[in-house]
C-alpha positions as CSV (number, residue, x, y, z in Angstrom):
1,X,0.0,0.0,0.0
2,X,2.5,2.3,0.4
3,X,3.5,2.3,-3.4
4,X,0.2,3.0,-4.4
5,X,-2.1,5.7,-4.8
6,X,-5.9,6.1,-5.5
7,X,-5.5,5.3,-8.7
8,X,-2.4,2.3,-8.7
9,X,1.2,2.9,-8.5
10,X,1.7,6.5,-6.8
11,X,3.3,9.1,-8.7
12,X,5.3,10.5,-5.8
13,X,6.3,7.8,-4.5
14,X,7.9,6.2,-8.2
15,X,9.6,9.6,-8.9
16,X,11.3,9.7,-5.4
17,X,12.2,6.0,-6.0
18,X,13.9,6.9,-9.6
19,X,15.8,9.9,-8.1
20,X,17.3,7.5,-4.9
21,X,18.0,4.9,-7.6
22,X,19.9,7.7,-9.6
23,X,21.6,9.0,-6.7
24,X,22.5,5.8,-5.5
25,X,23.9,4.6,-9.1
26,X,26.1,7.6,-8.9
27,X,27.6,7.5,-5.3
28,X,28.5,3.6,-6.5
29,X,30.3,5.0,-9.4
30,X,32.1,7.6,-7.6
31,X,33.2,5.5,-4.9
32,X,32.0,7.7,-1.9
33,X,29.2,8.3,0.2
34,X,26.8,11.2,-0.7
35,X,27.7,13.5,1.8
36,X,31.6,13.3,0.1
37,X,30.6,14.6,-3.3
38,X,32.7,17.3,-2.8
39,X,34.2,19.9,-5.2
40,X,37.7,21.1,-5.4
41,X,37.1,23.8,-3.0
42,X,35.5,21.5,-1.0
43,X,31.7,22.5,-0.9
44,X,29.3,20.0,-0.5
45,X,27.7,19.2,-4.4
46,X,24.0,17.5,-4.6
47,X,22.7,16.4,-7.8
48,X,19.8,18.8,-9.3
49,X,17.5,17.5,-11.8
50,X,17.0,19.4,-14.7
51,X,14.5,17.5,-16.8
52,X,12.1,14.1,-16.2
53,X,10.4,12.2,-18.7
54,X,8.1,9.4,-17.4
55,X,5.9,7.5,-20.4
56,X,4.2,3.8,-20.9
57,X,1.5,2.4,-19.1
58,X,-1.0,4.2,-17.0
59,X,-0.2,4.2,-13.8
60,X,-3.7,2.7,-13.0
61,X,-2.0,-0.2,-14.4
62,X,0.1,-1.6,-11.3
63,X,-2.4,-3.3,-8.7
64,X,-1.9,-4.3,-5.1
65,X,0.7,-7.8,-4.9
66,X,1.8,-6.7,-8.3
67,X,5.6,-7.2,-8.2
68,X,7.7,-4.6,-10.2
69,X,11.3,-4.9,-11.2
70,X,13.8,-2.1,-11.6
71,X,16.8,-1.8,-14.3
72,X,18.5,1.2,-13.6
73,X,21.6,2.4,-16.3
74,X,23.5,5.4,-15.5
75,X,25.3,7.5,-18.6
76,X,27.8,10.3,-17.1
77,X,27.7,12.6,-20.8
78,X,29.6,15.8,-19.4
79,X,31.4,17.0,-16.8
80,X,29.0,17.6,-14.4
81,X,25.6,16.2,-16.1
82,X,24.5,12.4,-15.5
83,X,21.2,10.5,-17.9
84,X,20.0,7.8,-15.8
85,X,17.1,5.3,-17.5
86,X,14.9,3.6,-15.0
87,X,12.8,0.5,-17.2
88,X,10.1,-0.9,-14.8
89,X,8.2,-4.3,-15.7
90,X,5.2,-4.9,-13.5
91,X,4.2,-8.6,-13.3
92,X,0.7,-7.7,-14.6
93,X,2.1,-6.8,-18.2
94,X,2.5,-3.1,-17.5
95,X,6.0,-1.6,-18.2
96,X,6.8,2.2,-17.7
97,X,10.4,4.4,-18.0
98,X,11.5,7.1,-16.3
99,X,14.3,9.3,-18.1
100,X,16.2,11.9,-15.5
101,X,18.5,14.4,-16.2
102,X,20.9,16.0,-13.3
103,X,23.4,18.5,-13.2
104,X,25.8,19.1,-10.0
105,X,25.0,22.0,-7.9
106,X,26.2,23.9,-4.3
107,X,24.7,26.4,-2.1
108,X,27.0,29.3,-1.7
109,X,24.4,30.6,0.9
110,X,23.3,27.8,2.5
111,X,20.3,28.8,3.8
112,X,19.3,31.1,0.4
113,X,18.1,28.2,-2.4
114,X,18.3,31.0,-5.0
115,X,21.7,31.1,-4.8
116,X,22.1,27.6,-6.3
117,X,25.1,27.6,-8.8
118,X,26.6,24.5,-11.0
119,X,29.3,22.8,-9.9
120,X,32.1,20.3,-10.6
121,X,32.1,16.9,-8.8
122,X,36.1,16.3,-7.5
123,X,35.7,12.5,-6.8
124,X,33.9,12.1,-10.1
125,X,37.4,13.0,-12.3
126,X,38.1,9.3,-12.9
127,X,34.5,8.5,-14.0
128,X,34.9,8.3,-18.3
129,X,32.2,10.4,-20.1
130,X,30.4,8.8,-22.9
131,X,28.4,9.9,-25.7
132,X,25.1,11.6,-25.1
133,X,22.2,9.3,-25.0
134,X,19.8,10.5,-28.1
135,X,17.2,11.1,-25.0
136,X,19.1,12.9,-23.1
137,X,19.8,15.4,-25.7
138,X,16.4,15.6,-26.5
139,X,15.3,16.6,-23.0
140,X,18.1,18.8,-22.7
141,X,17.0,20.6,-26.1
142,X,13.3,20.9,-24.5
143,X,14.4,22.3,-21.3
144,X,15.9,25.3,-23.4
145,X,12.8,25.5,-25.3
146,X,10.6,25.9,-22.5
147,X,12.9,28.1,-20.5
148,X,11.1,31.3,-22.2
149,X,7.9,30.5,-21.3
150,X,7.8,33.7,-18.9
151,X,6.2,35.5,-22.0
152,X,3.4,33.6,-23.2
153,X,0.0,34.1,-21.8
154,X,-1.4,31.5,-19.2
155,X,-5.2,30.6,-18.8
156,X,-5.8,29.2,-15.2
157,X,-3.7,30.1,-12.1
158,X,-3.1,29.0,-8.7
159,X,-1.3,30.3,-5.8
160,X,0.3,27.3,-3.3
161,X,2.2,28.0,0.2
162,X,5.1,25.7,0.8
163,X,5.2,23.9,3.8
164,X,9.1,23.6,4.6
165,X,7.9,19.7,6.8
166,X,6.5,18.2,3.7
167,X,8.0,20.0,1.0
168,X,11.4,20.3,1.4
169,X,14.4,17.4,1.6
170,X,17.2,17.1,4.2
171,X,19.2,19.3,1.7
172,X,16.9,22.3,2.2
173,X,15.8,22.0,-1.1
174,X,12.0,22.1,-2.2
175,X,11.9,18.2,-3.3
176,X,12.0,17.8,-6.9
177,X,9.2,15.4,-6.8
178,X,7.4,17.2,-4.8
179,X,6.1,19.4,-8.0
180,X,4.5,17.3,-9.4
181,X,2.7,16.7,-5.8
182,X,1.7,20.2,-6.0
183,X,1.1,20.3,-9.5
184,X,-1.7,17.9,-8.7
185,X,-2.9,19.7,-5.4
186,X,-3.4,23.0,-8.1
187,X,-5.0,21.0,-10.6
188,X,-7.8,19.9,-8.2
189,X,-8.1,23.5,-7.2
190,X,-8.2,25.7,-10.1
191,X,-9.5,23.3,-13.3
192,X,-12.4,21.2,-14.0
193,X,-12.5,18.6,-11.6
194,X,-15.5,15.9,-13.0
195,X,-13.8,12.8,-12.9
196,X,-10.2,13.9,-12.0
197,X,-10.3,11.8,-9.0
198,X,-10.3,8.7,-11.3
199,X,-7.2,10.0,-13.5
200,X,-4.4,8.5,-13.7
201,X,-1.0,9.7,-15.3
202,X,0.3,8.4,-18.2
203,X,2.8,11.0,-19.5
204,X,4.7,13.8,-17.3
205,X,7.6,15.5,-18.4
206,X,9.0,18.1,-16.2
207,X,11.7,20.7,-16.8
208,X,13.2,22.5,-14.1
209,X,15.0,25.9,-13.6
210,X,15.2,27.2,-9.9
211,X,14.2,26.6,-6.2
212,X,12.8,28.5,-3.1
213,X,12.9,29.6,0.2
214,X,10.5,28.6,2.9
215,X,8.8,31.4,3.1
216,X,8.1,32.1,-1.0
217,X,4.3,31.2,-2.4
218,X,4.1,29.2,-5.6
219,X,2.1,30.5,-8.3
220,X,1.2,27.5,-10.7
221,X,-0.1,28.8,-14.3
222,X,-1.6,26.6,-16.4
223,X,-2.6,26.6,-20.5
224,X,-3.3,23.8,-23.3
225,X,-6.0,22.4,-21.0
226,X,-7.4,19.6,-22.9
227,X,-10.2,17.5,-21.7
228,X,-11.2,14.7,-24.3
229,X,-13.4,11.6,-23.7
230,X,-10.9,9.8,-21.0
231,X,-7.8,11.8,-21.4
232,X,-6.7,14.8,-19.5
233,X,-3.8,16.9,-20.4
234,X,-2.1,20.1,-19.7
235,X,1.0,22.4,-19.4
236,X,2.2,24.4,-16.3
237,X,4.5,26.8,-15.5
238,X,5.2,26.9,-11.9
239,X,7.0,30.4,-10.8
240,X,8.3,32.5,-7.5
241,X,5.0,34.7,-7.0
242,X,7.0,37.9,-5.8
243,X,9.6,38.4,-8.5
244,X,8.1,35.8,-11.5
245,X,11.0,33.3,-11.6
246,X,10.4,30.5,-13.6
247,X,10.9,27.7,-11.6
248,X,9.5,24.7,-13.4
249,X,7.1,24.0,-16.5
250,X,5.2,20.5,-16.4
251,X,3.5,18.9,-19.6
252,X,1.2,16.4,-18.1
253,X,-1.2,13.3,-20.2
254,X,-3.7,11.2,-17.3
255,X,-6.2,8.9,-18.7
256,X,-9.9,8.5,-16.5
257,X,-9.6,5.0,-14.7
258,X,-12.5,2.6,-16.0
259,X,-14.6,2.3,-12.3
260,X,-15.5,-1.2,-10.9
């Protein structure tokens, strides 16, 4: 039960098991604990993702006592920028991926997240680079695409308080899959709600572009709102509400569970 969600396997829950498995595969790589990612000047480095792609089945397709099996492969591409692909096959048939793309980052001010800035892991040097993955590319080439979104119009909006005990991580940092928890949270809010209860998601990409403090307020816009028979789908930009940062944009596809 605690894998799943209303409707089957939980969103949350998969992404924060993808980034762990990411993480993990990196740490095993470099040869060090997390908290020894280090570079030269000795700050303490995490790894930031910068874009997601999760596709296949609906996630109304895993089922309590379903068994699901990871295969995790790590890429290191550049100097500082890591592809991991996470295959999942669910003993019910189902099969989903989950793409990430992460970049190494520090806090200069460790207690200010907009003062993030790239960084280069030191005990990573011996790692070899190898060619881009073709997907990684890909969702590198969306994330620039979508990083001018600031100027196009929006339809729907939504303002969201953090909470700094649910929506940030041990690293201070407002939890990367935490937005799509409150992407959801601001869907149920400001759009059409008949039947969103029995959605499920089939296809979320998300790009992402900055952080917060605990005491900024989310405004989540959203645009290419498309309800259709059994499929839902939109885009959203989520930005800093007091100086219009552009913190994420999330292109989301759910499909209406058939009800018993």
């Amino acid at each position: 039960m605690p894998q799943l969600g209303l409707n089957g396997l939980n969103e949350n829950w998969l992404l924060k098991e993808c980034g762990h498995r990411h993480w993990t595969a990196i740490c095993e790589r470099a040869g060090v604990p997390s908290h020894r990612i280090l570079d030269s000047q000795g700050n303490r480095l995490y790894a930031a993702f910068v874009s997601i792609g999760m596709s296949g089945s609906p996630l109304s397709a895993v089922n309590e006592n379903d068994v699901i099996r990871f295969h995790t492969r790590l890429y290191r591409f550049s100097s500082k920028r890591f592809f991991s692909e996470n295959l999942l096959t669910i003993s019910s048939g189902a099969q989903l991926k989950v793409e990430m793309v992460s970049i190494f980052v520090r806090k200069p001010v460790f207690d200010d997240n907009r003062s993030i800035a790239g960084s280069y892991p030191d005990p990573l040097r011996h790692i070899e680079q190898e060619p881009a993955p073709t997907a990684a590319t890909e969702m590198l080439e969306a994330w620039k695409a979508r990083k001018s979104l600031s100027h196009e119009p929006f339809e729907v909006r939504h303002d969201h308080l953090v909470c700094p005990t649910t929506d940030f991580n041990g690293a201070r940092l407002l939890y990367f899959a935490n937005f799509q928890h409150i992407l959801d949270q601001a869907e149920w809010a400001a759009l059409d709600s008949a039947d969103m209860q029995f959605a499920a998601t089939e296809g979320r990409r998300l790009y992402f572009y900055g952080n917060v403090n605990f005491d900024d307020v989310l405004t989540v816009q959203f645009d290419r709102i498309h309800w259709t028979g059994d499929l839902r789908s939109h885009r959203a930009r989520v930005i800093r509400r007091n100086d219009g940062t552009q913190l994420a944009v999330v292109e989301t596809e759910k499909r209406l569970t058939p009800r018993a």
